[in-house]
C-alpha positions in Angstrom: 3.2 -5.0 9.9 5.6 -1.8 8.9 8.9 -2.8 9.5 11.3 0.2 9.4 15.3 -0.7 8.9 17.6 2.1 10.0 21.0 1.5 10.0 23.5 2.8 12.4 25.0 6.7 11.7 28.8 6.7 10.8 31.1 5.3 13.8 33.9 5.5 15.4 37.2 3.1 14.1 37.1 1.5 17.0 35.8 -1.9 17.6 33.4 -3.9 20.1 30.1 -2.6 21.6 31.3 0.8 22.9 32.3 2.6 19.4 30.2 5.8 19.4 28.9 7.9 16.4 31.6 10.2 15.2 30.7 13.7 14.2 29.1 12.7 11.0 27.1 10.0 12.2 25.0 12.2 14.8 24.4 14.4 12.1 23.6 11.9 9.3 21.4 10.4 12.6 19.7 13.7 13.2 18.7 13.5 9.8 17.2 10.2 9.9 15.3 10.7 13.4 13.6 13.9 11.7 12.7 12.3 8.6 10.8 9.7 11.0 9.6 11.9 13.2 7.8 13.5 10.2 6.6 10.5 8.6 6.1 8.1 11.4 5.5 9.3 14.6 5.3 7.7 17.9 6.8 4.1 16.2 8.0 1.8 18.8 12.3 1.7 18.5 14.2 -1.5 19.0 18.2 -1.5 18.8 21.0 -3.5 19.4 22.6 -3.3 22.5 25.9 -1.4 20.7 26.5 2.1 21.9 26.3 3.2 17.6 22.6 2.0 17.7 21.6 3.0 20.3 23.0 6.7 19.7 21.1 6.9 16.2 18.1 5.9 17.7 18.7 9.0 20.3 17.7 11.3 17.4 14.5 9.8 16.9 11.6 11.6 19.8 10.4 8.0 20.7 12.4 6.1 23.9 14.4 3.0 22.3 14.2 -0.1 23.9 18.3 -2.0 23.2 17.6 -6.2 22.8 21.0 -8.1 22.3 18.7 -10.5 19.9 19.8 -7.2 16.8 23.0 -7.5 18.0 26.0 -7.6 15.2 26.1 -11.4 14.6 23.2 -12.6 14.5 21.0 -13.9 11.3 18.9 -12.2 9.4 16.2 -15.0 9.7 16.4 -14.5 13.6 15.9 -11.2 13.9 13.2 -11.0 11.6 11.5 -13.7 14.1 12.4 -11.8 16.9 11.3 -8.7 14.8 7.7 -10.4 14.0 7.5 -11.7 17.4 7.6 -8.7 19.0 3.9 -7.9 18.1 3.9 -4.6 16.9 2.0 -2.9 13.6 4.7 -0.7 13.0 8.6 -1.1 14.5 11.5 0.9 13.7 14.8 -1.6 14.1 17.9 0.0 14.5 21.2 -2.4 13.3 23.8 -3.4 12.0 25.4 -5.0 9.3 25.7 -7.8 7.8 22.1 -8.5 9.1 20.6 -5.8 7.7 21.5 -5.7 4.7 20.6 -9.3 4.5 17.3 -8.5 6.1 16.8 -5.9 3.4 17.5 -8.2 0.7 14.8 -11.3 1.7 12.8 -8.2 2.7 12.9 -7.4 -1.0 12.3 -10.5 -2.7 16.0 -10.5 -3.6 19.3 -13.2 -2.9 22.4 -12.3 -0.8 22.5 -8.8 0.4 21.8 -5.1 -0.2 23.8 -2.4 -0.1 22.6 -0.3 3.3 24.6 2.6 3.9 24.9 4.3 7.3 21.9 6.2 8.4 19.8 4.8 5.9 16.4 3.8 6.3 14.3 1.7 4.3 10.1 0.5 4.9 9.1 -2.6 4.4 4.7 -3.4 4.8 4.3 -7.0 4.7 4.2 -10.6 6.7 5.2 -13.7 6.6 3.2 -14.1 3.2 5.6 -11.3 1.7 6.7 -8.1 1.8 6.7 -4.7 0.0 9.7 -1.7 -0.2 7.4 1.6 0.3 9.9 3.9 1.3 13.5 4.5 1.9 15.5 7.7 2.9 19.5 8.3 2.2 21.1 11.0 4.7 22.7 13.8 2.8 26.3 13.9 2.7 27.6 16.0 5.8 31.1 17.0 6.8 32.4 16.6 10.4 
């Protein structure tokens, strides 16, 4: 499987489910959906049922499906489950931290938690037996 980790674009102060992207986010997450439009195309996008996921995942061409299961919240362990589960080759998951950068961590072989920033994207090939980091992509800084 090719598990692709995008973290939500740069949000609003508020809090709770309904805190959109600010300026900067939709452009750090125009940056992100054209990197994967170029590299992987027509990849199935799963996001959390928050409004900041689910607007980062608008700047990717595919249709994003929201599941409350990548809510913030939840474990890393369960929504890798619910990530494998899911029965896709490749699968672009659109969070949140802590979880992510938890999930990036095991993901990587590595303890505790990695330092995801927002709109960043890392890809992960692998299965349960292990995985591998084959590419990553940092938004370049914008202004609002």
């Amino acid at each position: 499987m090719q598990l692709i980790l995008w973290r939500h674009a740069s949000a609003s102060h508020y809090t709770g489910y309904d805190r959109a992207l600010d300026p900067i986010g939709h452009k750090q997450a125009e940056q992100g959906g054209q990197w994967l439009a170029a590299h992987y195309p027509a990849t199935p996008v799963y996001t959390s049922s928050a409004l900041r996921a689910q607007e980062t995942a608008a700047h990717y061409p595919q249709p994003a499906q929201a599941f409350s299961a990548l809510n913030p919240g939840k474990s890393a362990n369960a929504i890798l489950d619910f990530l494998l589960d899911a029965g896709e080759e490749r699968l672009i998951a659109v969070g949140h931290l802590p979880w992510i950068g938890q999930l990036a961590a095991y993901l990587r072989g590595e303890q505790g938690y990695f330092p995801f920033n927002h709109g960043m994207i890392l890809v992960f090939d692998g299965d349960t037996s292990g995985w591998q980091m084959r590419a990553s992509f940092q938004p370049q800084p914008v202004s609002g």
